[in-house]
C-alpha positions as CSV (number, residue, x, y, z in Angstrom):
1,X,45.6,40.5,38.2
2,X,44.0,44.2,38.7
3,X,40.1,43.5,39.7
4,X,39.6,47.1,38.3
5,X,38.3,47.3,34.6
6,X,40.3,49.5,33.3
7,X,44.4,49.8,33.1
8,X,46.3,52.4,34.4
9,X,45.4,55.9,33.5
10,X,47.8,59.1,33.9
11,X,47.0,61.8,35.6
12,X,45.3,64.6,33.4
13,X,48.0,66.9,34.5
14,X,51.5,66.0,35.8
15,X,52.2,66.4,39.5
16,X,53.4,69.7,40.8
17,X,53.1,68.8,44.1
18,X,53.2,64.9,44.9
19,X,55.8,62.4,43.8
20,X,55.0,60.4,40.5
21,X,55.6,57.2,42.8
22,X,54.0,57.2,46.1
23,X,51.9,54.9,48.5
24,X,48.4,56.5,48.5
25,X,46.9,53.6,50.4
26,X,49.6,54.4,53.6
27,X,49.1,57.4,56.1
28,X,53.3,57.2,57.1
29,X,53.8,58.2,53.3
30,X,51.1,61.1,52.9
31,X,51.3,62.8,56.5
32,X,54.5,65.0,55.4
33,X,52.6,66.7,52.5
34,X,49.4,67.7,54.8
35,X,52.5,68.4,57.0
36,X,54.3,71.0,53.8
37,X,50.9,72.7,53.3
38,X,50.6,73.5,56.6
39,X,54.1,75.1,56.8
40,X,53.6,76.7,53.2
41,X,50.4,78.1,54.1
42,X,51.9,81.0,56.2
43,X,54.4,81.7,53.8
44,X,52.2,83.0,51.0
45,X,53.2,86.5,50.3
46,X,50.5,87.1,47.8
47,X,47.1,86.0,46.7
48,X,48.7,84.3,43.6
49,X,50.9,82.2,46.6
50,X,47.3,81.3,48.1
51,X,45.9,80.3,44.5
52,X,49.0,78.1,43.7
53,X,48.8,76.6,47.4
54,X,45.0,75.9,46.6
55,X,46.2,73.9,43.3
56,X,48.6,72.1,45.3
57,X,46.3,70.8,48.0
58,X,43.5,69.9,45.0
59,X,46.1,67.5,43.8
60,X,46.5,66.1,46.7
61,X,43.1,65.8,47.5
62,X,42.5,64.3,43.6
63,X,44.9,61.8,44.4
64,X,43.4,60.4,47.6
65,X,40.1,60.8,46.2
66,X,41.2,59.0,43.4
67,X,42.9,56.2,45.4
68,X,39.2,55.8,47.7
69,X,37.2,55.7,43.9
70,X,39.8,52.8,42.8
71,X,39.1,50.7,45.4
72,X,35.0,51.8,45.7
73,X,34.9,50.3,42.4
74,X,37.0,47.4,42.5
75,X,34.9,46.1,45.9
76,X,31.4,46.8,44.0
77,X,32.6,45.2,40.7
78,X,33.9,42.1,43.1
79,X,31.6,42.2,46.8
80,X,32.7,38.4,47.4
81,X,36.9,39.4,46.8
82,X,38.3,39.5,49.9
83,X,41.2,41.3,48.7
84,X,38.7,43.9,47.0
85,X,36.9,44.0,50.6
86,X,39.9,44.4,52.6
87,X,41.7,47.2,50.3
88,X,38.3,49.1,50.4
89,X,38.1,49.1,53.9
90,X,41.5,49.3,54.8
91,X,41.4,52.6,53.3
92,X,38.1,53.7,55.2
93,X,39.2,52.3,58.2
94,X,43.2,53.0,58.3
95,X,43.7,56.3,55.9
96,X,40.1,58.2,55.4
97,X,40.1,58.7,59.6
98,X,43.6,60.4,59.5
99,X,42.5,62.4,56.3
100,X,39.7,64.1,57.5
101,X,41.1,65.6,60.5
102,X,44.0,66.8,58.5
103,X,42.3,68.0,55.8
104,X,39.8,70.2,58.8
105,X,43.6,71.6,59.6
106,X,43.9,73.1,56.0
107,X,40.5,74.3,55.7
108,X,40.5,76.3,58.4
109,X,44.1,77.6,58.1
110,X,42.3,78.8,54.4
111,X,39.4,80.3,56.3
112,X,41.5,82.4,58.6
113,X,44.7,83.3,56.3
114,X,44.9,86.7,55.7
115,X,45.0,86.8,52.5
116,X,41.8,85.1,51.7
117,X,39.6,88.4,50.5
118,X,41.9,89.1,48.0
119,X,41.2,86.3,46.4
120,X,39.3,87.0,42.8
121,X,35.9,87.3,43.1
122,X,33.2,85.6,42.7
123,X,35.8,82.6,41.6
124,X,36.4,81.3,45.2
125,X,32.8,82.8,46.4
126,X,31.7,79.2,46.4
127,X,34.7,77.4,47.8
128,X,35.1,80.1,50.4
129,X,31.5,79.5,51.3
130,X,31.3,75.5,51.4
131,X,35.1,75.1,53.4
132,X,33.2,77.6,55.7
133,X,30.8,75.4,56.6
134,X,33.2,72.2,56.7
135,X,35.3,74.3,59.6
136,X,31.8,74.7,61.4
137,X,30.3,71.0,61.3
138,X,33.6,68.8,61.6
139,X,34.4,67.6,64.9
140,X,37.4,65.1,65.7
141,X,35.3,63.2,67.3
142,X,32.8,62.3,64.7
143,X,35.7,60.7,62.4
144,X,35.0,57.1,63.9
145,X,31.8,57.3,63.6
146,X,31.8,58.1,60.4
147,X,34.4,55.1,59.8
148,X,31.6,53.0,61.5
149,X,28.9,54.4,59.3
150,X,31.1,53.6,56.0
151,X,31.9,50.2,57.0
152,X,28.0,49.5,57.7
153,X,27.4,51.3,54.0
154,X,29.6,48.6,52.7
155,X,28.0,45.4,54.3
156,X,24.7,46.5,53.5
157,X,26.2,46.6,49.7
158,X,27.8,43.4,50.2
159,X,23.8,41.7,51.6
160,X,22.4,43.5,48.5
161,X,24.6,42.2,46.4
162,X,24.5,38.5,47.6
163,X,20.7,38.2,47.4
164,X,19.9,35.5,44.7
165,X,16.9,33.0,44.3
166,X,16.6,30.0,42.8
167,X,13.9,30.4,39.9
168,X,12.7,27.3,37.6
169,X,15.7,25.1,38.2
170,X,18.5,28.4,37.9
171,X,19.7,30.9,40.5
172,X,19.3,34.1,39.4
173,X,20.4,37.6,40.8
174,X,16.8,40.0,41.8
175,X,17.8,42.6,39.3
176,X,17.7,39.9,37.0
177,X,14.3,38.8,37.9
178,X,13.1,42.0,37.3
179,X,13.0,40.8,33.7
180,X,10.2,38.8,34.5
181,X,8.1,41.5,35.6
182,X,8.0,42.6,32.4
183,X,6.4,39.0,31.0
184,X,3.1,38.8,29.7
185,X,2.4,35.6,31.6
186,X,0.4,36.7,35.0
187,X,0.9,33.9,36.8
188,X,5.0,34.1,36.3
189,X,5.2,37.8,36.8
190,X,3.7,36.7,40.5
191,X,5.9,33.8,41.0
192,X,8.8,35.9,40.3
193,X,7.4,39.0,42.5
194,X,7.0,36.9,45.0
195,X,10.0,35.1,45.2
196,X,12.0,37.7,45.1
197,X,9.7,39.8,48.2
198,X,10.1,36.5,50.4
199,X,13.9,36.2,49.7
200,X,14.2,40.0,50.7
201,X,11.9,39.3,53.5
202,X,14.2,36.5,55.0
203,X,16.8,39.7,55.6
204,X,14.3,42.2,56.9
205,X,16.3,41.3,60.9
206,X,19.2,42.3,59.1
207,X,18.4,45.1,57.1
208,X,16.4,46.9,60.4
209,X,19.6,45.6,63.1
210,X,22.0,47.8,59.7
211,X,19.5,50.8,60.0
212,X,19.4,51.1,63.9
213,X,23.0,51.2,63.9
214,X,23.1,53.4,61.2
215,X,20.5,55.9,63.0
216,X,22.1,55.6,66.4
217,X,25.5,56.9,64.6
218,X,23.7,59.7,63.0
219,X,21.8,60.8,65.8
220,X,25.2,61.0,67.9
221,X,27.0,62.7,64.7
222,X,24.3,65.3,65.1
223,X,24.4,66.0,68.7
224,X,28.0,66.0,68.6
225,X,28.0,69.1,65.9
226,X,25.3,70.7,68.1
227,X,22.6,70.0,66.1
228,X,18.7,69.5,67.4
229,X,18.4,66.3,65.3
230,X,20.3,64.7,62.0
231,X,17.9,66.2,59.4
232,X,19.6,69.7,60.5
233,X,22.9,68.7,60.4
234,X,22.4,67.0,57.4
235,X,21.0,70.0,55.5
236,X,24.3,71.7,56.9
237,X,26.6,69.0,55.8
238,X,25.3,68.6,52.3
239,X,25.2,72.2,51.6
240,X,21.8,73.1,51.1
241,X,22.1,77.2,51.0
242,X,19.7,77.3,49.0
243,X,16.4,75.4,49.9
244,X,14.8,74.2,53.2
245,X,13.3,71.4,54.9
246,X,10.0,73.2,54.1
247,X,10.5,73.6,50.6
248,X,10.7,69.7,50.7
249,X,7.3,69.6,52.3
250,X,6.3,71.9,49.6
251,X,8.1,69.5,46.7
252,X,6.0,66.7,48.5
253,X,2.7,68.5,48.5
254,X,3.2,69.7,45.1
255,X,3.7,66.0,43.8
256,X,0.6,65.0,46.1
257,X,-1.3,67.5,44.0
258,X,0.3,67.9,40.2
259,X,1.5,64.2,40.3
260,X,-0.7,61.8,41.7
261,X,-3.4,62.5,39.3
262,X,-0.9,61.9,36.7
263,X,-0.1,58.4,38.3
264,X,-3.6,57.5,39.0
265,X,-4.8,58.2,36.0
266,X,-1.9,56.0,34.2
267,X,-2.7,53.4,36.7
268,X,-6.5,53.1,35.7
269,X,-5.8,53.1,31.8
270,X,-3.1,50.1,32.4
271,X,-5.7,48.3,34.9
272,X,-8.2,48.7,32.2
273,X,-6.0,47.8,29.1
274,X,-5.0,44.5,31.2
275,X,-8.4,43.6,31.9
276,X,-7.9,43.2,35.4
277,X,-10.4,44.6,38.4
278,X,-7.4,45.4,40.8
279,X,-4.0,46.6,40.0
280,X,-1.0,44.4,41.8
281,X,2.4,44.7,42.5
282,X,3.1,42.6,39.7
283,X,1.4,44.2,37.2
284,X,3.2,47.5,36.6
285,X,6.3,46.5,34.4
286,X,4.2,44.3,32.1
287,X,3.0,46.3,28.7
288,X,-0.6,47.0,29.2
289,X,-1.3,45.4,25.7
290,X,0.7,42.2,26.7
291,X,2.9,42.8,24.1
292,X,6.2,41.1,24.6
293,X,8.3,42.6,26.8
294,X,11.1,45.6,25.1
295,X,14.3,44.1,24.7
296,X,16.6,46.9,23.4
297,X,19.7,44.5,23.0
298,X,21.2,41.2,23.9
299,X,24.9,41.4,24.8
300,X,25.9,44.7,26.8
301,X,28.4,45.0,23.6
302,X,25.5,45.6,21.6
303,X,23.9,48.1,24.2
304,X,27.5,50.2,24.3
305,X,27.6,50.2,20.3
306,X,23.7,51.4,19.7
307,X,24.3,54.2,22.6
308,X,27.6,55.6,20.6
309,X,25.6,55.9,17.6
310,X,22.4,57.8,19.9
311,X,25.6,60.3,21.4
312,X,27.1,60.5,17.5
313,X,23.7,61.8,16.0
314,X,23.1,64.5,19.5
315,X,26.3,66.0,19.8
316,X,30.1,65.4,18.3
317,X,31.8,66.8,21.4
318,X,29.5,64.3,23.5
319,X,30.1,61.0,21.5
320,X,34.1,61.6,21.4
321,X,33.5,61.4,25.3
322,X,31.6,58.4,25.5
323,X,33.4,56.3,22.8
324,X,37.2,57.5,24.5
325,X,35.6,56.1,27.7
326,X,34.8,52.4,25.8
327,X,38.5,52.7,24.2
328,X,39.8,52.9,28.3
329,X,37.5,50.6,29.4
330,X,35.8,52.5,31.6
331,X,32.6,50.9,31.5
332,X,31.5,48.0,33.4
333,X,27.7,47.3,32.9
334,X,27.1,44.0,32.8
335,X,24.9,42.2,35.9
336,X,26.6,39.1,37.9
337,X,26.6,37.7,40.9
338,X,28.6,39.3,43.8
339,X,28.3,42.5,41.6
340,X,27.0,45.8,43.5
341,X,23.0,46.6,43.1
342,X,22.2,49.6,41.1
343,X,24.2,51.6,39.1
344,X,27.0,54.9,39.5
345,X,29.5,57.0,37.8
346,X,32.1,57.6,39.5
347,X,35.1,60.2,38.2
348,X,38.9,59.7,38.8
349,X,39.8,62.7,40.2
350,X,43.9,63.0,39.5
351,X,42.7,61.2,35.6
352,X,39.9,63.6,35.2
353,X,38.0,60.5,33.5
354,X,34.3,59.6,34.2
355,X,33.7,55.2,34.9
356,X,30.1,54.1,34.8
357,X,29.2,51.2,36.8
358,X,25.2,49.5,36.0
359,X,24.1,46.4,35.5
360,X,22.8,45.8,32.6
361,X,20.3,42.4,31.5
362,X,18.8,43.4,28.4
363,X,15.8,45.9,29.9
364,X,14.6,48.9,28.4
365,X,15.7,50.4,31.9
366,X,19.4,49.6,31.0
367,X,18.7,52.1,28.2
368,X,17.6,55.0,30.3
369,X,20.3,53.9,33.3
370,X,23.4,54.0,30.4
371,X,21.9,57.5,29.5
372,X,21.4,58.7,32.6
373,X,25.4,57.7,33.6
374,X,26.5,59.4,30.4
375,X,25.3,62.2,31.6
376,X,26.9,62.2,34.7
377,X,29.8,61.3,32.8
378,X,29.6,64.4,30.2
379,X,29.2,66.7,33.1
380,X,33.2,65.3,34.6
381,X,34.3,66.0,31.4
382,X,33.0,68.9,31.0
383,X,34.7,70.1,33.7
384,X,37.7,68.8,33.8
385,X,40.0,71.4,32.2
386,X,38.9,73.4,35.8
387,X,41.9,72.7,38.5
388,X,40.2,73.4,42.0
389,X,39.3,70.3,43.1
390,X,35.5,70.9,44.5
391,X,34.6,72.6,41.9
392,X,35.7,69.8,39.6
393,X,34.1,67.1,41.5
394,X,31.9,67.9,43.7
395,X,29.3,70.2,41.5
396,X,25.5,70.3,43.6
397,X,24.1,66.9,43.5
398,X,20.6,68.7,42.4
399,X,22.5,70.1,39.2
400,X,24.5,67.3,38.5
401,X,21.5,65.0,38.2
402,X,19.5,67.8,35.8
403,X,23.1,66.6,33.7
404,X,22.4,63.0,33.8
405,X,18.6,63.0,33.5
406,X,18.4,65.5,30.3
407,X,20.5,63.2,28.9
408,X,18.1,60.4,29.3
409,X,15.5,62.8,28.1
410,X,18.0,64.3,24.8
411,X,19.0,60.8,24.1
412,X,15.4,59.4,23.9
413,X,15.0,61.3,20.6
414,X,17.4,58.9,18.5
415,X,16.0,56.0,20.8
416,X,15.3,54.4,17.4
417,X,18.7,53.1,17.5
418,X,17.8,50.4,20.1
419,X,14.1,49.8,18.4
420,X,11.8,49.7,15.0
421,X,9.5,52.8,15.3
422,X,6.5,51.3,17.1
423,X,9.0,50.3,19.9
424,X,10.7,53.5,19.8
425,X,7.0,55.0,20.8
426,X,6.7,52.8,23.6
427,X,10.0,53.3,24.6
428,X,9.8,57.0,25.0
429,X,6.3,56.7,26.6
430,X,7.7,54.3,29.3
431,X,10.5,56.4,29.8
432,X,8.2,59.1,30.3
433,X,5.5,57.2,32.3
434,X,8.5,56.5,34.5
435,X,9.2,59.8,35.4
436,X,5.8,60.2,36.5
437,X,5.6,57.2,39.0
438,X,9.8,58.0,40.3
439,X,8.3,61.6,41.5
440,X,5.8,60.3,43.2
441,X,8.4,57.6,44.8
442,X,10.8,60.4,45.6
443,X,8.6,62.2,47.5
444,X,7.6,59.1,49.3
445,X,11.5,58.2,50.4
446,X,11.8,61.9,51.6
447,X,9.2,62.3,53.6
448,X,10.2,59.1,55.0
449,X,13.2,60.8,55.8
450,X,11.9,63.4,57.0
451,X,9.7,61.2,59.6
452,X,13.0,59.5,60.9
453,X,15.4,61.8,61.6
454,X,12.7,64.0,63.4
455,X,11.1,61.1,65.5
456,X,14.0,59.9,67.9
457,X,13.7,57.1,70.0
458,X,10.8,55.7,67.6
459,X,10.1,51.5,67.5
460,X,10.2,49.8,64.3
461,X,6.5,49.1,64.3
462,X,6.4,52.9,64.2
463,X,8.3,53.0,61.5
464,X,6.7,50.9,59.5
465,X,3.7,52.8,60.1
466,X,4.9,55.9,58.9
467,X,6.5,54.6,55.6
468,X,2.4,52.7,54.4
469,X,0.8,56.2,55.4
470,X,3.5,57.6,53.0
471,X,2.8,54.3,50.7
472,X,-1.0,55.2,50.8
473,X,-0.4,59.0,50.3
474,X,1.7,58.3,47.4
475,X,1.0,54.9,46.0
476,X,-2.1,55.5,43.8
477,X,-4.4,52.6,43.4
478,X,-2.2,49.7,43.4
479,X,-3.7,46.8,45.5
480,X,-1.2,45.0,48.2
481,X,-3.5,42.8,50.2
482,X,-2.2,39.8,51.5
483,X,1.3,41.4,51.0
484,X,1.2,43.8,54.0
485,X,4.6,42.7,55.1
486,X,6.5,43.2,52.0
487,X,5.0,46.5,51.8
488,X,6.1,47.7,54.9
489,X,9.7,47.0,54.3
490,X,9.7,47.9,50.5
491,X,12.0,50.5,51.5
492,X,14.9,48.2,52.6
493,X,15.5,47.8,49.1
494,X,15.8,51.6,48.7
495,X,19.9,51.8,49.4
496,X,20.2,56.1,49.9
497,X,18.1,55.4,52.9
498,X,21.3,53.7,54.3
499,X,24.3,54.8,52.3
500,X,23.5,58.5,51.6
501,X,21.1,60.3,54.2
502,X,18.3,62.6,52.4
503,X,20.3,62.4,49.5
504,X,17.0,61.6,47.2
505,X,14.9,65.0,47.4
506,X,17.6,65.7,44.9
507,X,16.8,63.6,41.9
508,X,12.9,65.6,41.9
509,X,14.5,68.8,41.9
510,X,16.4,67.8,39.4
511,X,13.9,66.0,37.2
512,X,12.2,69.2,36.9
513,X,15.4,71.3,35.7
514,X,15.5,68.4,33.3
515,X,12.6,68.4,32.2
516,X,12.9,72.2,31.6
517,X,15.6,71.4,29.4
518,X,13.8,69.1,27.7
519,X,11.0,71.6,26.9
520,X,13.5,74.1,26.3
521,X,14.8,71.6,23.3
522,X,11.2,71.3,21.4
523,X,11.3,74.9,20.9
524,X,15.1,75.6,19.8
525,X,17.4,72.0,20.1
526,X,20.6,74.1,19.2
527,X,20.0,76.8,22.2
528,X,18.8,74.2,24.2
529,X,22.0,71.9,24.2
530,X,24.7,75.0,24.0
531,X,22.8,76.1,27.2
532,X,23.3,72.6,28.8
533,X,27.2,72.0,28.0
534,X,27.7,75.7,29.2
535,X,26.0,74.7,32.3
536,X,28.1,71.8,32.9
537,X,31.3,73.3,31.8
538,X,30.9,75.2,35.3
539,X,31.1,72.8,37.1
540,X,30.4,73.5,40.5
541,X,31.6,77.3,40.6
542,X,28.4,79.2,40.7
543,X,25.3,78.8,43.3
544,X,22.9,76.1,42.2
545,X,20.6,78.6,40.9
546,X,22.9,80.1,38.9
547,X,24.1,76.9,37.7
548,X,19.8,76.0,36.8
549,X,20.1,79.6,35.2
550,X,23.1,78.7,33.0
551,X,20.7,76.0,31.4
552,X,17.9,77.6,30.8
553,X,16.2,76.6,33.6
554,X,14.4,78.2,37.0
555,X,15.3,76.9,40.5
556,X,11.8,76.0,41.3
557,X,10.3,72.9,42.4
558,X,6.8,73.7,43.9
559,X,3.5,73.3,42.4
560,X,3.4,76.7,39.8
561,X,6.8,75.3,38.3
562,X,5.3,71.4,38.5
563,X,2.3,72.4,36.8
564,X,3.3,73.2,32.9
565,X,6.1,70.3,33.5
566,X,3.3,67.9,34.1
567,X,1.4,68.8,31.3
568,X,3.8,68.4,28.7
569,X,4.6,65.2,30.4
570,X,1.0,63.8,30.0
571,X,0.4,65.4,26.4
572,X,3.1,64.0,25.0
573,X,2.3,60.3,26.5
574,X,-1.3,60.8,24.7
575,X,1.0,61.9,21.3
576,X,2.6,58.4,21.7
577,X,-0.4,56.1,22.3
């Protein structure tokens, strides 16, 4: 029995280069076509030799990135299958380390072949530009490290994913507890807060003994590329030509300052609405009127069916995506025990087919997370008509995210498929009120990140430190006495601290371009979506601010660009009082 979802899918294109039969999961079967590249590469007499070559080694590449996404999914569908666990990291452990040096091989025989500036221009300006910088950072000797630091990435997964409680006489997963956060009932939104804190806190040994590993690997990873600390390297490895460390600081001060009054000032009207003197932890899900809690759908059957009918009335092109991917069953969204936290799309490469992965249990955040994944989702097949691999997948994190969060904005306007009109309302103002409270949270987990990988050698007491001065400079006014521990870890439960390094900064940038979109769609909806399905059709060809350019938006993200954002934001939460 297959533990993926879905059944076989084809490849988008028939192989040119590969077998139709063949072992992906072996490195004896694949060596001998890293092996015929190699020879080939030479052998190109003209640029159009060098173009097909590049097609050739993007299949390859689609396949074994395909392959690793298989077997991603399967082990976070299924984190207590053995077999799932030990395919998965087989793969990392067995196949991944004799890829990446291999793959190094290629990119830098591409860099130094000859016939590289003939190549068009500016179609491989980017790809010339990013396998530039892959030939500079890698370093043989960083591939079991980076085994290591995958295989940690996995078993902090597989602890997230095991947490449970045992609430009024039924165990019950923490995402599903969140439920209960959104109860009227005061004394049960605390009970289920705090159960859920002390069950993370009984891990807090293992979650800091995961993170010292993790940083020691880093740290080493740096020094081995010749890097001063990991938050260099890691600007270098994840491609960031086009903004600095210090235009973080300035995101972070611009949030501080365009943001925070935004927060606090929602903060006060719900402590007031509430009736309450102080503002607690459990307190900010709950409807400040005690109504009963949104509940946009019962059965996740229900939740794919009303979000077809949101995509059918936005855009045709969109909902014949969305409703192919429910045909292939390439949705999984349900919640369960053993299942991965959180939630992903992830695309097939060599299929050319978006999956979403969430885990869904009836919340009005399901409805923003399935929109949010469609995006992703529309952007992969948007793109998928383009056949150089990178450019395919890999578009900038920053700009694929503007793709998944207009959607949740775009989609928000037919939100009355889940709700009656007043609901709607308060659907679109929570949605909204959200994005106000996840900038401020954003800044906090960067500047967290910041702190760590430019403090070596510091204790975890100093850690802890840092992340409540960052609590207190980004928190608002919510009141955590007698919870000082729980604070102080609160990030543990923040997995792109320990999976994806300073990958975070990326959703703000992003929630601006997105919410430039958005604006852009009040004053002409027709431009506004053309611009956006342009954008995305591009995948990752152009510069990222190019790419913000193609949809109508300006790569910006300090306190002149936050500024208008933040007003429409907040006068159009007053509109839906």
């Amino acid at each position: 029995m297959s533990l993926l979802p879905f059944e076989t899918l084809p490849a988008y294109k028939p192989r040119q280069f590969l077998p139709a039969q063949i072992d992906l999961g072996e490195w004896t079967h694949l060596a001998p076509f890293f092996d015929e590249l190699e020879i080939r590469a030479p052998q190109c007499a003209t640029a159009a030799d060098l173009e097909r070559w590049l097609v050739d080694w993007s299949e390859l590449g689609a396949a074994l990135d395909e392959e690793a996404g298989r077997r991603y999914i399967a082990m976070t569908c299924h984190t207590d299958n053995a077999e799932a666990e030990k395919a998965y990291l087989h793969f990392v452990e067995n196949v991944e380390p004799q890829i990446k040096p291999r793959q190094f091989r290629l990119e830098r025989i591409f860099i130094q072949h000859p016939l590289r500036a003939q190549l068009p221009k500016p179609r491989y300006d980017v790809f010339v530009r990013d396998t530039r910088n892959h030939v500079e950072l890698f370093r043989e000797e960083n591939v079991p490290l980076e085994t290591e630091e995958a295989r940690l990435g996995q078993q902090y997964q597989k602890l997230s994913g095991s947490l449970t409680v045992q609430f009024r006489g039924e165990e019950k997963t923490l995402v599903q507890m969140g439920k209960y956060l959104e109860d009227p009932d005061r004394p049960l939104r605390r009970e289920a807060w705090e159960l859920v804190a002390r069950r993370r806190l009984q891990e807090r040994g293992k979650f800091e003994d995961m993170f010292d590993q993790l940083l020691r690997l880093r740290e080493q990873i740096a020094r081995n590329a010749g890097f001063e600390n990991y938050r260099a390297y890691a600007f270098r490895r994840l491609g960031r030509f086009d903004y600095t460390p210090e235009d973080c600081a300035r995101f972070h001060e611009a949030v501080a300052t365009e943001v925070l009054p935004a927060v606090r000032e929602l903060q006060t009207q719900r402590r007031q609405q509430l009736g309450l003197d102080r503002l607690r932890p459990w307190d900010l899900a709950v409807d400040p009127l005690n109504r009963p809690p949104l509940r946009p759908f019962e059965q996740v059957e229900e939740m794919v069916r009303r979000s077809q009918r949101i995509f059918d009335q936005l855009d045709g092109e969109l909902a014949g995506g969305f409703r192919q991917m429910n045909d292939r069953r390439l949705l999984d969204l349900d919640n369960r025990k053993s299942k991965a936290p959180g939630g992903y799309q992830s695309t097939l490469a060599e299929a050319r087919q978006p999956f979403i992965f969430m885990n869904a249990v009836g919340q009005q955040r399901d409805v923003e997370t399935i929109l949010h994944e469609a995006g992703h989702a529309f952007h992969a097949l948007a793109a998928r008509e383009e056949d150089l691999l990178p450019y395919r997948n890999s578009p900038p994190i920053e700009f694929c995210e503007v793709a998944s969060m207009s959607m949740e904005l775009l989609g928000n306007e037919f939100v009355e498929e889940f709700y009656a009109a007043p609901d709607a309302n308060r659907a679109r103002r929570t949605h909204l009120e959200g994005i106000v409270g996840i900038l401020a949270w954003i800044a906090t987990v960067d500047a967290f990140q910041h702190w760590i990988y430019t403090h070596p050698g510091h204790s975890r007491d100093e850690r802890a430190t840092a992340w409540l001065a960052l609590m207190d400079r980004f928190g608002g006014e919510v009141d955590w006495s007698g919870y000082d521990e729980a604070r102080a870890n609160l990030w543990h439960r923040q997995l792109h601290i320990f999976i994806h390094p300073f990958y975070y900064i990326e959703y703000g940038i992003a929630q601006l371009g997105a919410l430039q979109v958005w604006a852009n769609s009040k004053r002409d909806k027709a431009k506004a979506l053309h611009d956006y399905k342009h954008a995305l059709a591009l995948g990752g060809s152009r510069p990222l601010p190019e790419l913000f350019s193609a949809a109508g938006c300006r790569f910006e993200f300090d306190g002149a660009t936050m500024k208008p954002l933040m007003t429409l934001v907040r006068e159009e939460i007053g509109r839906l009082e």
